[in-house]
N, C-alpha and C positions, 0 to 999 in steps of 0.2 A: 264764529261770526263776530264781528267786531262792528262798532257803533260807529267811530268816529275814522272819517276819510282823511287823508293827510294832504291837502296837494302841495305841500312844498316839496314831496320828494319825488313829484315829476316836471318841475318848472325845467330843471335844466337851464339851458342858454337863455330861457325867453326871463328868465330870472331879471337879465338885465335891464326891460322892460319898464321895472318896478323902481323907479327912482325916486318916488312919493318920499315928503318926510314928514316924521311922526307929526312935530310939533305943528304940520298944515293939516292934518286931519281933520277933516268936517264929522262933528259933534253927532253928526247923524249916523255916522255910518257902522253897522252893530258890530261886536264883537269876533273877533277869527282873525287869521292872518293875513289878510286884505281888507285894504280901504284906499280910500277917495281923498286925495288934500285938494293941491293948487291945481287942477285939471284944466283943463280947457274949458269954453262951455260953448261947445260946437251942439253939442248933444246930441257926439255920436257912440257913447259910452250902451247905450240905449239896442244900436242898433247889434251890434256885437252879442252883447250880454242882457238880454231885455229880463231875466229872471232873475236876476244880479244887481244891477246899478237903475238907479234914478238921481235926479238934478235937484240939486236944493242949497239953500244956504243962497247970502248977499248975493253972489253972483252966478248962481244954479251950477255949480259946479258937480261933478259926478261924486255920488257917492255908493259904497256896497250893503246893501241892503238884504243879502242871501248871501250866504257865504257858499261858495260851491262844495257838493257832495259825491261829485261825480268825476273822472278824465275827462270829460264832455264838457262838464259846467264848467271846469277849471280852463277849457283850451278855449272856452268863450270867453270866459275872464282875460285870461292873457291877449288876446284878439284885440279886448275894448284897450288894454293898459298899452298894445303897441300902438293903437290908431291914436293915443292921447299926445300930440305933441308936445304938449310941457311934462309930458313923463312923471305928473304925477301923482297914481296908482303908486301906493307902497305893499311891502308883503313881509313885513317882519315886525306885525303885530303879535306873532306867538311870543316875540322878545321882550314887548313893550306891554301888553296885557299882564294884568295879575287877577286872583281869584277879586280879591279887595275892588281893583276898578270892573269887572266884571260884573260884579253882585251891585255897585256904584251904578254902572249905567243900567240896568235891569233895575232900581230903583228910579231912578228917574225918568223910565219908558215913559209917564205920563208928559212928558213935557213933547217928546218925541212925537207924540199921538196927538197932543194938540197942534205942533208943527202939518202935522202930514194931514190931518181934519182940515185945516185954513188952507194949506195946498192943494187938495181936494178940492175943496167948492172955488177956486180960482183956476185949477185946469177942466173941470166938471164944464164952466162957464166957457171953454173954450169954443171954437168952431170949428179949427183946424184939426185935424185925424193928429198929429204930433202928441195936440193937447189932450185930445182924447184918448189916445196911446197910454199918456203918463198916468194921467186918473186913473185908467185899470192898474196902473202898475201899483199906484199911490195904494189904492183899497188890497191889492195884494200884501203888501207890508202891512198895514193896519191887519189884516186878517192873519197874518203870520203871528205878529204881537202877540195877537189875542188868543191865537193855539197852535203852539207848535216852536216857537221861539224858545218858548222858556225850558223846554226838552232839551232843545240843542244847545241850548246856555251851559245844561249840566251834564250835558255829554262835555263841551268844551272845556269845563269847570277843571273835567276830571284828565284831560285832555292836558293841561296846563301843569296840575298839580302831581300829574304821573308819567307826564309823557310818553302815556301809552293809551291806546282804545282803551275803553271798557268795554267788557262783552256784556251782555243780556242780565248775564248774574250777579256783575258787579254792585254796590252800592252808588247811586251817582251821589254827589256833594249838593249839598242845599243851597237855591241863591237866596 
């Protein structure tokens, strides 16, 4: 049994989907081989990938917020990255991550938490079902943060630094 899911090696053709560049990356969006830059902000990243992407940053643009674990999660991911018109979902964060920015942004998760708490009580205050949609999605991520995140950090950790699963018995790397 292995820990860590790969899905770059079932993108295939939809690969080309992924035309995001690193340098637009929204600050938000966690660690793994997918993320969220210059997106649209149709916000319809949501409807595709609702376990995956939420909107934020100046112009709510899409960001990844769960990294997929599944063929499933992964075939919804690539769903949201083809419906983005500006094509900007990228997927070669495994090349642009290091263990260093890694253990970086899981230290400054607090800033992340304050971002998505003041997003919270401004979608919270919504009326429309959209705004109420994200709020659940918002307190999903907040809840992820707080257990469960930092598991998959050091699955990834080890992910990065071995380029291979660790299995159950391996040591994971400390962030």
């Amino acid at each position: 049994m292995t820990l860590y899911f790969d899905p770059l090696t079932i993108l295939g053709k939809d690969r080309e989907a992924f035309r995001g560049r690193w340098e637009d990356r929204l600050w938000l969006n966690i660690p793994g081989p997918f993320y969220g830059g210059e997106t649209d902000t149709c916000w319809t990243g949501r409807l595709s990938a609702p376990g995956h992407v939420l909107y934020g940053g100046k112009y709510l643009t899409e960001y990844v917020y769960r990294q997929p674990r599944t063929p499933a999660d992964t075939a919804r991911l690539v769903e949201a990255a083809h419906n983005d018109p500006f094509l900007g979902y990228g997927c070669d964060g495994d090349s642009r991550w290091t263990p260093e920015t890694v253990r970086e942004w899981w230290r400054n998760r607090g800033q992340v938490v304050q971002y998505l708490s003041d997003q919270r009580s401004q979608w919270d205050e919504s009326d429309a079902a959209t705004g109420q949609n994200v709020a659940t999605a918002v307190r999903s991520f907040e809840s992820y943060i707080a257990s469960g995140l930092a598991t998959d950090l050091r699955i990834y950790l080890y992910w990065l630094e071995e380029r291979k699963s660790p299995t159950p018995e391996d040591q994971l790397p400390e962030l």
